[in-house]
C-alpha positions as CSV (number, residue, x, y, z in Angstrom):
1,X,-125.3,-65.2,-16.0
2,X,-123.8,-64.9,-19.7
3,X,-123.8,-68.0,-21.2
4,X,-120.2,-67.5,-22.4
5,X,-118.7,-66.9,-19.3
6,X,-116.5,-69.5,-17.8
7,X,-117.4,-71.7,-15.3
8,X,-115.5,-72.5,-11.7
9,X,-117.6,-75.6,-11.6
10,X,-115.6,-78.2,-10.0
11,X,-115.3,-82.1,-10.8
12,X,-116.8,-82.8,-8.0
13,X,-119.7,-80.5,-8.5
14,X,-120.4,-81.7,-12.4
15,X,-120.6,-85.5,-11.4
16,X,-123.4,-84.8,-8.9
17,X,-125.0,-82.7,-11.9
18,X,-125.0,-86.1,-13.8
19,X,-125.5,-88.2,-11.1
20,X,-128.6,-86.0,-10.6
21,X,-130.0,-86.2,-13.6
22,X,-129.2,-90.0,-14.3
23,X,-131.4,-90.3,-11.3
24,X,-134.1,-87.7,-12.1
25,X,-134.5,-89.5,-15.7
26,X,-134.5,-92.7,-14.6
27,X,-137.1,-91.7,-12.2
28,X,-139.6,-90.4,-14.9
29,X,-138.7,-92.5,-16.9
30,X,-140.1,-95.6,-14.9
31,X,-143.5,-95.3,-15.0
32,X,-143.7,-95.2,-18.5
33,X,-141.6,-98.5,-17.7
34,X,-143.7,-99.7,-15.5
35,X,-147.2,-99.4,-17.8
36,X,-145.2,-100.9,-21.2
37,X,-144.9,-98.2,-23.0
38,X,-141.3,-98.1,-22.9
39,X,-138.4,-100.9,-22.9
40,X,-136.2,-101.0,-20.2
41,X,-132.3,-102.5,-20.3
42,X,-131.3,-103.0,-16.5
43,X,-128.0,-104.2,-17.1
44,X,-126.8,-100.5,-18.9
45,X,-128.6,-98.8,-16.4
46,X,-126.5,-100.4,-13.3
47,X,-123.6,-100.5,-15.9
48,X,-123.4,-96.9,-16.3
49,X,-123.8,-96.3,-12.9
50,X,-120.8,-97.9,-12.1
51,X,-118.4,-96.3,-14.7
52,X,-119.8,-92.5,-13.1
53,X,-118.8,-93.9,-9.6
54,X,-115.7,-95.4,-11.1
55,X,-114.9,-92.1,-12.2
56,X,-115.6,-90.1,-9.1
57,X,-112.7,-93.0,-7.4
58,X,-110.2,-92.5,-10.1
59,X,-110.1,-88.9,-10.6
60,X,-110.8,-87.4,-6.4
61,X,-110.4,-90.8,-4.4
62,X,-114.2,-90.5,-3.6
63,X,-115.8,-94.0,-3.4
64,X,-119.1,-94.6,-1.8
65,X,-118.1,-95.4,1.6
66,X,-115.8,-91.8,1.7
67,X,-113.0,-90.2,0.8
68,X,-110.2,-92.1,0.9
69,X,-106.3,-91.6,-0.1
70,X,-106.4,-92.1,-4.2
71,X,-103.8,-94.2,-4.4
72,X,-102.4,-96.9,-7.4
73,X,-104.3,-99.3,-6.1
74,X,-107.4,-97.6,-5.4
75,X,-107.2,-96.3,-8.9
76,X,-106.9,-100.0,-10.4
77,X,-110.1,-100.9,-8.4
78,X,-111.7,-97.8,-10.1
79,X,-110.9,-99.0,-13.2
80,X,-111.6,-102.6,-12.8
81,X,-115.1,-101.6,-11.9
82,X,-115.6,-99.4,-14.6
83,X,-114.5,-102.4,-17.1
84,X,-117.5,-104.0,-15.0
85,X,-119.8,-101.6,-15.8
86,X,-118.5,-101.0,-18.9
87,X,-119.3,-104.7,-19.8
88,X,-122.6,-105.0,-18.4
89,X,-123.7,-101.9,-21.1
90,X,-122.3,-103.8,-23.8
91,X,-123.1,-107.4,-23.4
92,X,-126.3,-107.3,-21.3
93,X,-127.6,-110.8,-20.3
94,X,-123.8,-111.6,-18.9
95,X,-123.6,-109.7,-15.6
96,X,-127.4,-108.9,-15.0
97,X,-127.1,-110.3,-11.3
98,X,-123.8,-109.5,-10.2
99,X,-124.0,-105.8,-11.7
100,X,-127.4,-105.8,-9.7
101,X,-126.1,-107.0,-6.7
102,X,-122.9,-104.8,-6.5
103,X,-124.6,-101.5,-7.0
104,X,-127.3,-102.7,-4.3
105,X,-124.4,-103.3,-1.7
106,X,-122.4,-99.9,-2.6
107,X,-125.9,-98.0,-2.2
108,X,-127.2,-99.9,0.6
109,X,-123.5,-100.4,2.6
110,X,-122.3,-97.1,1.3
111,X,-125.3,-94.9,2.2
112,X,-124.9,-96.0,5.8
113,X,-121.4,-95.5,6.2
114,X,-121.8,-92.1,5.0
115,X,-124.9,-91.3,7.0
116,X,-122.7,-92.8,10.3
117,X,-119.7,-90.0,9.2
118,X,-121.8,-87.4,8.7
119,X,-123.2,-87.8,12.5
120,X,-120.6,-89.2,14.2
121,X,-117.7,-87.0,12.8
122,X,-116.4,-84.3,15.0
123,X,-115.3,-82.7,11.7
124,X,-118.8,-82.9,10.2
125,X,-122.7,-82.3,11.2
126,X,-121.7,-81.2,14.7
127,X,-119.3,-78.5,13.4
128,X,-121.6,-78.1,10.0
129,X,-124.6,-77.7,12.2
130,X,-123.2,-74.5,14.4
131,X,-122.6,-72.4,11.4
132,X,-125.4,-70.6,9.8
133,X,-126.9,-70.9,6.0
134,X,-124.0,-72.7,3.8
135,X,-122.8,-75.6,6.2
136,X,-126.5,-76.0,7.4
137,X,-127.6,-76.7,4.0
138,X,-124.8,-78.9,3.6
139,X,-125.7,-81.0,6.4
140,X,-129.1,-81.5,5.5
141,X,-128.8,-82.2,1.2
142,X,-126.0,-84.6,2.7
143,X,-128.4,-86.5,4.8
144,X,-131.2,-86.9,2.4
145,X,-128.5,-88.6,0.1
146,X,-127.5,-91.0,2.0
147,X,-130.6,-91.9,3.4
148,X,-132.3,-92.0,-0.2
149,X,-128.9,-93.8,-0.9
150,X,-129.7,-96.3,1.5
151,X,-133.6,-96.7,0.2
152,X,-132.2,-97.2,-3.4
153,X,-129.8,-100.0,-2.0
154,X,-132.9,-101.8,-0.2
155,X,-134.4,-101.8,-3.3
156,X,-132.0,-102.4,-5.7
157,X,-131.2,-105.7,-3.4
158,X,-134.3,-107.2,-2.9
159,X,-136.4,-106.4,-6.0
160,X,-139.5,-107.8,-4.1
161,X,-140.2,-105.1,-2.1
162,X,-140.1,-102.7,-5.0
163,X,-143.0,-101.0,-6.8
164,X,-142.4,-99.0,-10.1
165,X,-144.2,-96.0,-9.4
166,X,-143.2,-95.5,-5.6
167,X,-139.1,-96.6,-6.6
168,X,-139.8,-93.7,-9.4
169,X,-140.9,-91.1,-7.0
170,X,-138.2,-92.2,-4.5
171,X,-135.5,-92.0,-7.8
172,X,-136.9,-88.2,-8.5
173,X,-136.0,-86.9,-4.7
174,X,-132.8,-88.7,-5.2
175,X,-132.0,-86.8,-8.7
176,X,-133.2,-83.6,-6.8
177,X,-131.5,-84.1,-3.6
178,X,-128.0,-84.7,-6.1
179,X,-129.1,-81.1,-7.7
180,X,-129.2,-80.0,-4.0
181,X,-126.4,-80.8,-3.0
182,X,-124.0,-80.0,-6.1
183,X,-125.8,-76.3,-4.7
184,X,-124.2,-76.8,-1.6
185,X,-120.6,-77.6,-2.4
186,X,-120.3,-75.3,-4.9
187,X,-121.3,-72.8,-2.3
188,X,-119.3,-74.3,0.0
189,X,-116.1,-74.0,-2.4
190,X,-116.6,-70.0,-2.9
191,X,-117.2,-69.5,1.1
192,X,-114.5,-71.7,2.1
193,X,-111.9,-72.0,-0.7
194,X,-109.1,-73.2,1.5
195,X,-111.3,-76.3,3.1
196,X,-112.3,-77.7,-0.4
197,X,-109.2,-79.3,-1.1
198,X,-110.5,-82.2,-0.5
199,X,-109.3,-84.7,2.9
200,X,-106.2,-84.2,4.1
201,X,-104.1,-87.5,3.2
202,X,-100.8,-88.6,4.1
203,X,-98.8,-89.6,1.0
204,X,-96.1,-91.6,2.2
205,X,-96.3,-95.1,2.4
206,X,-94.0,-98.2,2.0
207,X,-95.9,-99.6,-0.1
208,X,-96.1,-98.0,-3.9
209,X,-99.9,-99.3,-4.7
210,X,-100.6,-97.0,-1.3
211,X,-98.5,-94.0,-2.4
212,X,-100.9,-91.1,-3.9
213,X,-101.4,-91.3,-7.8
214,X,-100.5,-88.5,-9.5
215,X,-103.4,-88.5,-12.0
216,X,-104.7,-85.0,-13.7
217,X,-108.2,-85.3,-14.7
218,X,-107.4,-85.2,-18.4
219,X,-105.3,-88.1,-18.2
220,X,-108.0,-89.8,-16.2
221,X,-110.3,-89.2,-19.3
222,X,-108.0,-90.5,-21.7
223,X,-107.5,-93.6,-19.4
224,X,-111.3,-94.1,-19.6
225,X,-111.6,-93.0,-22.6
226,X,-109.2,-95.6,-24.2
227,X,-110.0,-98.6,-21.5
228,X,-113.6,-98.2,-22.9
229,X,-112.9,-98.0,-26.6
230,X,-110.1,-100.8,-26.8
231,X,-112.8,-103.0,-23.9
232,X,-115.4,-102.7,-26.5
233,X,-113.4,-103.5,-29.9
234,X,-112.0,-106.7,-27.8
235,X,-115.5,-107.5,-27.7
236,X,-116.9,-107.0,-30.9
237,X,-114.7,-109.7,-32.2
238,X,-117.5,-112.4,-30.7
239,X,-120.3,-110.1,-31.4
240,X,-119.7,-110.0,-35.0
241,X,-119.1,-114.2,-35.1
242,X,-123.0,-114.5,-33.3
243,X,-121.2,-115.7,-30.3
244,X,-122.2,-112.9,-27.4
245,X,-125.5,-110.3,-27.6
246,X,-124.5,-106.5,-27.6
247,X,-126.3,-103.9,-26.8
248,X,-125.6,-100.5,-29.2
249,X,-127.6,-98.2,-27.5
250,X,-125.2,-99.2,-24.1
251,X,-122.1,-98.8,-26.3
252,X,-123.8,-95.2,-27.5
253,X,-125.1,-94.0,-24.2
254,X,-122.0,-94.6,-21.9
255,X,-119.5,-93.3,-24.9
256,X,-122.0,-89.9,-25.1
257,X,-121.8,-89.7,-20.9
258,X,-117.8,-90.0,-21.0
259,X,-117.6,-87.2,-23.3
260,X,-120.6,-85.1,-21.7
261,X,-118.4,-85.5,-18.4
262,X,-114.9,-84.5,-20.2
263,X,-116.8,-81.0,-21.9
264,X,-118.2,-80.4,-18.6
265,X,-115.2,-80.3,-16.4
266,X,-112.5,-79.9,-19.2
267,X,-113.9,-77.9,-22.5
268,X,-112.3,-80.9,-24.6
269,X,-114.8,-82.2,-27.6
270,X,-114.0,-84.2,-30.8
271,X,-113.8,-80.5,-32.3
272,X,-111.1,-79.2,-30.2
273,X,-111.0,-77.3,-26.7
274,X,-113.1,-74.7,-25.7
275,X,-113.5,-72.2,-22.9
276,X,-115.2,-74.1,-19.9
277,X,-118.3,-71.9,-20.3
278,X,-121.8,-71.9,-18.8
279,X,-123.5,-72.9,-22.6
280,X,-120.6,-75.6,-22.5
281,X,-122.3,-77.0,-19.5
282,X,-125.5,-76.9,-20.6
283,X,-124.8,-78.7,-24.0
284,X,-122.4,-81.1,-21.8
285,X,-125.8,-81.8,-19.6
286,X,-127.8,-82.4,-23.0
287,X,-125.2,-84.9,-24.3
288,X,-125.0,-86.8,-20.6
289,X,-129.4,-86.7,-21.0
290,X,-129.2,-88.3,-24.4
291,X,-126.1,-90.6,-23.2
292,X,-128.2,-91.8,-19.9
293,X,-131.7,-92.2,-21.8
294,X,-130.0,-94.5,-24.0
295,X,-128.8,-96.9,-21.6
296,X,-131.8,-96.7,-19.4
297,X,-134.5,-97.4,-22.9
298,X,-132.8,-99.0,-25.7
299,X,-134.1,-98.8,-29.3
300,X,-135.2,-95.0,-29.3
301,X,-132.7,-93.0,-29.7
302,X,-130.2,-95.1,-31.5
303,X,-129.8,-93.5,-35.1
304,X,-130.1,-90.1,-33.6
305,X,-127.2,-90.4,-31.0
306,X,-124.8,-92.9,-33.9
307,X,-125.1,-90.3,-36.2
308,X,-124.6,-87.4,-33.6
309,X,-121.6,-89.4,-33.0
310,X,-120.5,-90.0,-36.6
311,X,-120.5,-86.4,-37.2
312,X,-118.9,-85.1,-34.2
313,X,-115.5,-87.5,-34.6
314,X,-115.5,-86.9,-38.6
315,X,-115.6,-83.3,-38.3
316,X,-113.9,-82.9,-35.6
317,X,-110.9,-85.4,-37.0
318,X,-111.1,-83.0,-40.0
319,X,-111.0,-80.0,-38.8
320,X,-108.0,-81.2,-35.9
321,X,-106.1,-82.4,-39.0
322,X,-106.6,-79.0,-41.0
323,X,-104.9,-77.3,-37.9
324,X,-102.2,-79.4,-37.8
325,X,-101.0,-78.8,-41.1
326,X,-102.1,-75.6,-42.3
327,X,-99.5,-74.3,-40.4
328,X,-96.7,-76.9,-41.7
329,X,-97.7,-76.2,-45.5
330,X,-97.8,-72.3,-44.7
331,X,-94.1,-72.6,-43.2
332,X,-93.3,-75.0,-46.5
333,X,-93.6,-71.5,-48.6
334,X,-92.0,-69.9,-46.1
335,X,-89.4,-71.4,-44.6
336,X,-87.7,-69.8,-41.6
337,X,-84.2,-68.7,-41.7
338,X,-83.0,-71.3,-39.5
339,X,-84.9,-74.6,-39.2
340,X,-86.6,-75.5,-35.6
341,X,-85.3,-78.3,-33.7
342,X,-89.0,-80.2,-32.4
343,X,-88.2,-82.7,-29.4
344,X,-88.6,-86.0,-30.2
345,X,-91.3,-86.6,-27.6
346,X,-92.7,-83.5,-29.5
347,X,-92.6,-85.3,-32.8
348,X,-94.4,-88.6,-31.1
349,X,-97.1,-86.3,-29.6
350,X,-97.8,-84.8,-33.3
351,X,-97.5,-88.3,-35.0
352,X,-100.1,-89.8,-32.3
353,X,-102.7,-87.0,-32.6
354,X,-102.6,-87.0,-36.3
355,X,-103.0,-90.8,-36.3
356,X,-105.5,-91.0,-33.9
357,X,-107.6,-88.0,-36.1
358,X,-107.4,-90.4,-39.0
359,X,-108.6,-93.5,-36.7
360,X,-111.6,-90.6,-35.4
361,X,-112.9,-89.8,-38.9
362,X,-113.1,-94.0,-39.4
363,X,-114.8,-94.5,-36.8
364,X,-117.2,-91.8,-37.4
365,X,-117.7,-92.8,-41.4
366,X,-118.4,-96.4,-39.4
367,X,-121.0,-95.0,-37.5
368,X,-122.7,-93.1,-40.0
369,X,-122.4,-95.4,-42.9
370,X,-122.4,-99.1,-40.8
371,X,-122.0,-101.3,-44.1
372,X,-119.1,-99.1,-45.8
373,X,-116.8,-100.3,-43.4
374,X,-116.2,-104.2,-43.2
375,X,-117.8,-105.8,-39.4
376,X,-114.0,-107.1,-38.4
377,X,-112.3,-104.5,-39.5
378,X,-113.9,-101.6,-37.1
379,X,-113.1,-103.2,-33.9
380,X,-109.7,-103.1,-35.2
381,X,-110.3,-99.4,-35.7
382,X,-111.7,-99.3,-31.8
383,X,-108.9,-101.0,-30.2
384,X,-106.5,-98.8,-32.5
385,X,-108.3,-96.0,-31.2
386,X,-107.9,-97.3,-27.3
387,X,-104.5,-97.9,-27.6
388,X,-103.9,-94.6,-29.5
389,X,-105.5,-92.3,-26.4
390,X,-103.8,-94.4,-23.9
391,X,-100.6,-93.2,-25.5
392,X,-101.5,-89.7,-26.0
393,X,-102.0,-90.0,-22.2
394,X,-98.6,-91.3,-21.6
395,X,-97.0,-88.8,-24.4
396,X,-98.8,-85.7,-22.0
397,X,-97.5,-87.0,-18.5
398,X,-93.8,-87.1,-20.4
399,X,-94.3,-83.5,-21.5
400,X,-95.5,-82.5,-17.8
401,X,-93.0,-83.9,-16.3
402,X,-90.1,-82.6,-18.5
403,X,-91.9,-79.3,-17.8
404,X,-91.2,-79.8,-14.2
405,X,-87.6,-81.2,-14.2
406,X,-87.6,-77.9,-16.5
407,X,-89.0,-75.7,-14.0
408,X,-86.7,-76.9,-11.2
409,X,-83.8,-76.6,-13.0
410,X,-84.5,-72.9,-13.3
411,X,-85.7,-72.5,-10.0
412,X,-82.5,-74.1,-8.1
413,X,-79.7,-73.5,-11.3
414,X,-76.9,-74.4,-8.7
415,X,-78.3,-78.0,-8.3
């Protein structure tokens, strides 16, 4: 395997890789919890959990009771629960119980719905179980997950019944189980390409929150992206007055995660794109490790992941903004013969990106150098920043579809 190469890991394959190793950390993680030697912040822990699962609802319609039809409304529900989760890793001390008790019922609830589908589906373990190697080993990594699944939600629920050590080894089969099974669908994809299109929905509906949501996965990133930068800014306003806690290894963790999960399945960074390759992966796997330890124990790896972020966004503002206007300056000196006519929506994509760099390289100097810029100015710079990605996203779905009117128009000239 070169390390260059790129990658035909799906979405659906790269959150179980995080999912797996937010559970296989967490699991080692707890006995050092358990004897002292290590803080632990609950509330980040259940908080991040939800924004992965909000992602998996938003982007493929997968929630933890099944696939279902990812319509307008089931994306709103994603995003209202990552704004959950997304609270509960800033402010923690607000939403300790009903965080807790949410992610109990979707494991506990979801794990058995699941387990029920996967038995009692003609179109699952019955059919899975006649066909030899691939399907078989689908049918069992799927069953240990949602029984494990169900386990977690017992003891998520009724915190009684738990004991560190035992809910740590029970947490590193469910990490392994998640590696296991990322295994078997991405097996499953290359054996059966034409079955991995995920469940077969009808998209007509009266009703337009019911309709299927056109969403590409890089606008679902920005969405997040933006929802999670703006959320936070919003919030920093009573953080910085003394009147709510806040929790900056939460804010670092789940903002290192997002990105981890957007270089995994996309090859965007602060720095640019790249080719979705294997050593992309791996350093997207490292980022999600540092991301996830940082919401699980708080206080350790603060500086190390602020300034990894600090550099990243400066850098890669600078070096987005050289790009951009290298060329212009170049074409300054030599002018072409006739001047170019750039679309206006064009023109408002350039002016946002260049805009948003500027707001990236403040909010990395921010980071990096906390007292240079004044406390209420940099939420201002966050929710600038939000709002900024949010209409890059808007600014790409225009271009898409102009692309397709475009492409219609050619195809069918007579119309």
């Amino acid at each position: 395997m070169k390390m260059r190469e790129e990658t035909d890991l799906s979405l659906e394959v790269i959150i179980l890789l995080i999912l797996g190793v937010f559970m296989f950390l967490f699991g080692i993680l707890l006995f050092r919890i358990h004897t002292g030697e290590l803080p632990y912040n609950p509330d980040s822990t259940y908080g991040l959990f939800l924004v992965i699962v909000s992602f998996q609802i938003i982007t493929m319609g997968k929630t933890p009771f099944g696939d279902l039809r990812r319509s307008l409304l089931l994306v709103i529900v994603g995003i209202c629960a990552a704004i959950l989760g997304m609270v509960a890793c800033y402010i923690p001390g607000t939403l300790s119980w009903l965080v807790r008790v949410l992610v109990g019922v979707l494991l506990l609830a979801g794990g058995i719905s699941l387990l029920l589908q996967l038995f009692f589906s003609e179109e699952k373990a019955r059919i899975w179980m006649k066909v030899p190697r691939v399907l078989q080993h689908l049918t069992i990594a799927c069953g240990l997950i949602y029984a494990i699944t169900i386990i977690s939600g017992l003891i998520t629920l009724f915190p009684m019944i738990k004991n560190d050590p035992q809910t740590g080894i029970v947490l590193i089969a469910y990490g392994i189980s998640f590696f296991y099974l990322s295994w078997c669908i991405h097996k499953v994809s290359r054996v059966y390409p034409e079955e991995t299109g995920g469940l077969k929905k009808e998209s007509g509906s009266r009703f337009k929150f019911l309709q299927e949501a056109s969403i590409p996965l890089s606008l679902a990133v920005l969405i997040m992206l933006g929802v999670l930068l703006s959320l936070l800014g919003f919030l920093l306003f009573p953080v910085n007055m003394g009147l709510l806690p806040f929790s900056p290894d939460g804010q670092l963790g789940l903002l290192l995660v997002v990105m981890a999960i957007q270089m995994m399945a996309l090859g965007d960074t602060p720095m640019g794109q790249f080719k979705r390759s294997w050593l992309m992966i791996i350093i997207g796997i490292v980022f999600a490790s540092l991301g996830i330890f940082s919401c699980i124990v708080p206080g350790i790896l603060t500086g190390l992941v602020q300034m990894l972020i600090g550099v990243l966004n400066i850098l890669g503002g600078g070096i987005l903004l050289l790009k951009r206007f290298i060329p212009i300056v170049q074409g300054m000196r030599n002018p072409p013969a006739e001047p170019v006519h750039v679309p206006p929506v064009m023109r408002k994509l350039m002016i946002t990106q260049t805009v948003l760099n500027v707001v990236s390289i403040a909010f990395g100097l921010s980071m990096l150098t906390p007292g240079l810029i004044p406390a209420m100015i940099v939420p201002v710079i966050l929710i600038i920043n939000g709002i900024l990605l949010l209409l890059l996203g808007y600014i790409l779905q225009q271009i898409t579809r102009i692309g397709e009117i475009g492409g219609q128009t050619t195809e069918n000239p007579s119309e």
